[in-house]
C-alpha positions in Angstrom: 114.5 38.2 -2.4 114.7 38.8 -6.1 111.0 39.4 -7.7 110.6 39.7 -11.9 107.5 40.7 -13.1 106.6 40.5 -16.2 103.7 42.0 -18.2 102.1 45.2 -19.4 98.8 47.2 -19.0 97.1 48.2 -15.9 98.0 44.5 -14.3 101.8 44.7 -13.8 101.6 48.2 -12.2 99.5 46.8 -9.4 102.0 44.1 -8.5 104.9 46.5 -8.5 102.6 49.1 -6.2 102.1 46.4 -3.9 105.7 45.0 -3.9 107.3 48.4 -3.4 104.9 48.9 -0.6 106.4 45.4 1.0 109.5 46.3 0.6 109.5 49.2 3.0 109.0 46.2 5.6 111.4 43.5 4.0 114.1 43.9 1.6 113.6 43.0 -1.8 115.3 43.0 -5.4 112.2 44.2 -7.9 112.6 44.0 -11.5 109.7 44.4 -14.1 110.5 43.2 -17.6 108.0 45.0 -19.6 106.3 44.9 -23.2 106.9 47.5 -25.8 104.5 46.4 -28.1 101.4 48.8 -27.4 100.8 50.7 -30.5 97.2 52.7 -29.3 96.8 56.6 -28.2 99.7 58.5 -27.4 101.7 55.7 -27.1 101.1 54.7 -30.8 101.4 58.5 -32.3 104.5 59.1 -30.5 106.2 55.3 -31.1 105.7 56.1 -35.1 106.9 60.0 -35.1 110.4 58.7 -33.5 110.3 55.4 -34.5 111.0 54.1 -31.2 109.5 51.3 -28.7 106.4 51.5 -27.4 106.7 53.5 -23.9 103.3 53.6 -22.3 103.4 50.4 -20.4 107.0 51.4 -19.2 105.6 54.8 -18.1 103.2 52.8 -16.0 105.7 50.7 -14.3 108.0 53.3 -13.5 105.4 55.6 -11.9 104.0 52.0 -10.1 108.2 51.8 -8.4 108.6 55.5 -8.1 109.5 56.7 -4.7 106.8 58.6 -2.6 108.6 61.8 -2.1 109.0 62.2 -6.5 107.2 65.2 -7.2 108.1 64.3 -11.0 106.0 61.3 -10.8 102.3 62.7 -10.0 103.3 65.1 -13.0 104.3 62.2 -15.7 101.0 61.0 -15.6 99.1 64.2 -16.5 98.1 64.3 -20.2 97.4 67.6 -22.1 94.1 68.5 -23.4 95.4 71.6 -24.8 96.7 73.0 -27.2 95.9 70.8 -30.3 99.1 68.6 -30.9 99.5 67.7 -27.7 96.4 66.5 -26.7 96.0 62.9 -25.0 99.8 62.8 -24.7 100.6 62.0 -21.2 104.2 64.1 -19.8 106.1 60.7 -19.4 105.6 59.6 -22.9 106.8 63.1 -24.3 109.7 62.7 -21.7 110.7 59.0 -22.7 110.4 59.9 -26.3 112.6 63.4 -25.9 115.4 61.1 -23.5 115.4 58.8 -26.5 115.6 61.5 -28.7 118.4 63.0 -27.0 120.4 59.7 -26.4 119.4 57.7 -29.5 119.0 54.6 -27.5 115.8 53.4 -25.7 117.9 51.4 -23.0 119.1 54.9 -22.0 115.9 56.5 -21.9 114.5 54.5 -20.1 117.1 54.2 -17.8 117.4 58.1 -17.4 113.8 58.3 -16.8 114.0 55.4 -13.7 116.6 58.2 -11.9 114.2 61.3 -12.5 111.7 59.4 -11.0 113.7 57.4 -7.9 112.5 54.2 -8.6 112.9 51.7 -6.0 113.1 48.8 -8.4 114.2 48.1 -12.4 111.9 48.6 -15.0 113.4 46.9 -18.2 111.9 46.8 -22.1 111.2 43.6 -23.0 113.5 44.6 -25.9 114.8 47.6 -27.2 113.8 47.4 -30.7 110.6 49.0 -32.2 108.0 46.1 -33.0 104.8 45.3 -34.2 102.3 42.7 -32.8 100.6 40.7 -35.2 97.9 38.1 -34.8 96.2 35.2 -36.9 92.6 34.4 -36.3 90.9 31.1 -36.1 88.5 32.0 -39.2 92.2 32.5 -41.2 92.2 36.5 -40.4 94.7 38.9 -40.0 95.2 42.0 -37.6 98.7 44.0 -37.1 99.1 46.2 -34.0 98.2 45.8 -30.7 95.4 48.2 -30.1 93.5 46.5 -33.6 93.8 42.8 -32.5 91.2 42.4 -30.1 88.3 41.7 -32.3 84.9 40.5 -30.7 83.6 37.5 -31.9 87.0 36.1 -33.6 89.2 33.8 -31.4 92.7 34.6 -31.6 95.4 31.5 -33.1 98.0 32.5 -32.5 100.8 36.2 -31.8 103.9 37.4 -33.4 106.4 40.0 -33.8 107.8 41.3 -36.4 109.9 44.2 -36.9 108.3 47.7 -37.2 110.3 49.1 -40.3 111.3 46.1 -42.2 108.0 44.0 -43.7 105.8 41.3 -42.3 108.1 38.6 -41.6 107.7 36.9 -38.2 110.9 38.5 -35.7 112.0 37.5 -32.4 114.2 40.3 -31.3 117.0 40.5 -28.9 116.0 40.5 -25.4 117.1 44.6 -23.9 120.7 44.6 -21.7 119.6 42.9 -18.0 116.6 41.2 -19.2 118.2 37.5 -19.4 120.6 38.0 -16.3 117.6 39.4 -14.3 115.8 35.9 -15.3 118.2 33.8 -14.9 119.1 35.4 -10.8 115.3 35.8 -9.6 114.0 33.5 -6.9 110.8 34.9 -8.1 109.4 35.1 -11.5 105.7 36.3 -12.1 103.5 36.7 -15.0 101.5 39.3 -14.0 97.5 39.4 -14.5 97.2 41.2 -18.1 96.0 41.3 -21.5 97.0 37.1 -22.8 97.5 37.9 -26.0 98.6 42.0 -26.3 100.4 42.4 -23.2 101.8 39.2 -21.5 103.3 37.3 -24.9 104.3 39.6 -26.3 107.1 39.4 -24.0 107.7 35.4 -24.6 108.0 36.2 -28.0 112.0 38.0 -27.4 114.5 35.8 -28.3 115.8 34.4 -25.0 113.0 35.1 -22.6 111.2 31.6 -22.8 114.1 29.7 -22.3 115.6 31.9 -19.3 112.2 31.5 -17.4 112.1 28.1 -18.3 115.7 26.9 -17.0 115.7 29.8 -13.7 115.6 27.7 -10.5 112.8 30.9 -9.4 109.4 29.5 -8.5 107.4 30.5 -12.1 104.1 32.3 -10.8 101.3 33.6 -13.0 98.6 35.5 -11.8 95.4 35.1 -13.1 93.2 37.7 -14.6 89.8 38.3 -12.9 88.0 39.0 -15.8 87.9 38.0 -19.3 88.8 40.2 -22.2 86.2 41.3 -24.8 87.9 40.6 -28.1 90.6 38.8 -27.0 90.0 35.9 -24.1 86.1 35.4 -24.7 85.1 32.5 -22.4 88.7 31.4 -21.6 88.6 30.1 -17.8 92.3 30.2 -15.8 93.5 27.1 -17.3 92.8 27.9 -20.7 95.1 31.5 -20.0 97.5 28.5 -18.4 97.3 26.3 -21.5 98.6 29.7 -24.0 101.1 30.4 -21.8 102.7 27.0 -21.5 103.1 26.6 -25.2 105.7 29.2 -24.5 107.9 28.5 -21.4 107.2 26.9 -17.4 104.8 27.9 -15.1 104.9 26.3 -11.5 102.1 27.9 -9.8 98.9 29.2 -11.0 97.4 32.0 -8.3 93.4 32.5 -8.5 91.1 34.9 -6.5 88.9 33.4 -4.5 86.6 36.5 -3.4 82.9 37.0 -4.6 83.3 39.8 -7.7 80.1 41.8 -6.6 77.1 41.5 -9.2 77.3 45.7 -9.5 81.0 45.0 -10.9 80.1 42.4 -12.7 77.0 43.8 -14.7 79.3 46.6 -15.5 81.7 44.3 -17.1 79.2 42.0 -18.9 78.3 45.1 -20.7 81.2 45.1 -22.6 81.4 41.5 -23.1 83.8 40.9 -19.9 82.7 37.7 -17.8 84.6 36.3 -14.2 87.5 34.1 -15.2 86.4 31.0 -13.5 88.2 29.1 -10.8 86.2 26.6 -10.2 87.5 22.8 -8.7 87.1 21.3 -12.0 89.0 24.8 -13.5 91.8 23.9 -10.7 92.0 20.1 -11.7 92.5 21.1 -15.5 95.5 23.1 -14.1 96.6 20.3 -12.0 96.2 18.3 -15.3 98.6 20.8 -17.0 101.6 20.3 -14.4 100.6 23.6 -12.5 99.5 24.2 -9.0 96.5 26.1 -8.3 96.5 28.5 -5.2 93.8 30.5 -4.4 93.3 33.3 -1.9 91.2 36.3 -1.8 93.2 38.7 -3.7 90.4 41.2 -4.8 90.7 44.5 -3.7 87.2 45.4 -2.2 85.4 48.7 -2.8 86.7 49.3 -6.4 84.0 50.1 -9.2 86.6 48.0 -11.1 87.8 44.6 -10.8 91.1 45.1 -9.6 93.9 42.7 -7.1 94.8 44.2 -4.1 98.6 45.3 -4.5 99.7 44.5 -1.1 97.8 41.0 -0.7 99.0 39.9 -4.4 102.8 40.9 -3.4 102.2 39.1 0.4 101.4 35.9 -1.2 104.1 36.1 -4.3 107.1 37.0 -1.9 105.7 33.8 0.8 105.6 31.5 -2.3 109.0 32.7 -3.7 110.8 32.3 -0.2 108.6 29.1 0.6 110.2 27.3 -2.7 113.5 29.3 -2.5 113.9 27.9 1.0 112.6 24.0 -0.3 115.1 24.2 -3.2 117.9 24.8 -0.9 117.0 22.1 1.2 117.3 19.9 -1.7 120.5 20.8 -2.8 121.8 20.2 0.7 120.6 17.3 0.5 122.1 16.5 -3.0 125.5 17.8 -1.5 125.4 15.3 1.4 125.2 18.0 3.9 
């Protein structure tokens, strides 16, 4: 069973966790197309000294598929907080950015880095080309870079790329080596829960991506988030994360949570302006509306100070769903072919 992910953040990582986990119990093909256009913290210091992708998100994923027994991977997440110069700077964004040093290609890098740490999966850039996110506001605003773009009390219009070093111009680059061909041979493609606008299209914005989801014969899942975003997704319910993505490419299936947040998890979020994403009936017939189908289950991991999707019950249900229309779809075609 072939399973893309695609995404960013602290979302993606938690379906790869929970689908390398299954896959210790069933084989499967695990791919995560990530985005390269985080520009905060290390991540954002480093991407501008080498002007180079973004590699935080891809450090994530990689540690999220590295094999148990990697000693190298407990270690890529520690980040110095001495001597000056390297503070904040986690070891696997010095080590991606001294492999892309070394090799002068981020495809490489990245690839070397997936050996070190055993993965038992693909993790793939989005695209190999050093970008900057960009965003228009509804009150006619503009913001470049990811980490700047949330901004409370301004809806976001609308996302684009454009090249790092060359000006302002909207740019769709090419999509990295594997990313179409892994599309276009999944059974299973998944947007995972993430950031709407910073970390999830970003990715739908590399030439090639939209239209290799949208023509794959893999069921199209996205996962949705279980909280809002302060800055970014301010009172947007599932089907309004639904209606963003599907100006972009096909979704088939829409996955909610159906367990009670707690109220101590959610007053710690409603501090920061973070509310539940709602998935209510009348939520789940506006995604009906929309040509999607709603699923929900109770995918929250419980006795988290954060609101977080248990790994193992959010891969569970994505591998069922992917076989479950994987298995219909050949039926079909049997059927097509007279047998």
């Amino acid at each position: 069973m072939r399973i893309v992910g695609i995404g960013g953040g602290t979302g993606l990582p938690v379906l790869l966790s929970g689908l390398k986990e299954l896959s210790e119990e069933q084989p499967l093909d695990i791919t995560a197309i990530v985005t390269v256009a985080d520009s905060g913290g290390s991540t954002g210091v480093l991407r501008d000294a080498f002007k180079m992708p973004a590699m935080g998100d891809i450090r994530k994923c990689m540690i999220a598929l590295a094999a148990e027994e990697a000693v190298l991977a407990s270690v890529c997440e520690h980040r110095f907080d001495n001597p000056d110069g390297f503070a904040g700077h986690s070891l696997g964004n010095l080590i991606l950015s001294a492999l892309y040093q070394m090799s002068g290609s981020f495809n490489e890098a990245v690839r070397q880095a997936c050996e070190l740490l055993c993965l038992k999966g693909r993790v793939l850039p989005a695209t190999a080309r050093p970008v900057t996110l960009c965003a228009v506001y509804e009150d006619g605003g503009m913001a470049c870079g990811e980490s700047n773009i949330p901004q409370p009390g301004r809806r976001i219009q609308r996302v684009w790329l454009q090249a790092a070093a060359v000006g302002a111009h909207p740019y769709n680059p090419p999509a990295a080596p594997g990313v179409i061909e892994a599309l276009e041979g999944a059974e299973g493609i998944v947007i995972a829960p993430g950031s709407l606008y910073t970390s999830l299209i970003p990715n739908l914005l590399v030439a090639g991506v939209p239209e290799a989801i949208r023509t794959s014969n893999a069921i199209k899942i996205f996962v949705s988030n279980l909280m809002t975003q302060p800055g970014e997704t301010d009172g947007f319910s599932a089907a309004d994360h639904i209606g963003a993505l599907l100006e972009y490419t096909s979704i088939d299936v829409c996955v909610l949570n159906s367990s009670a947040v707690g109220m101590g998890v959610a007053q710690r979020y409603s501090k920061s302006g973070s509310e539940i994403v709602s998935g209510t009936s009348e939520d789940e017939d506006e995604i009906r509306r929309k040509g999607v189908i709603p699923i929900a289950a109770p995918l929250l991991k419980t006795g988290e100070v954060k609101a977080r999707h248990d790994p193992a019950t959010l891969a569970r249900l994505v591998v069922s769903l992917a076989r479950g229309f994987a298995g219909a779809h050949e039926i079909m075609c049997g059927e097509r072919n007279g047998r």
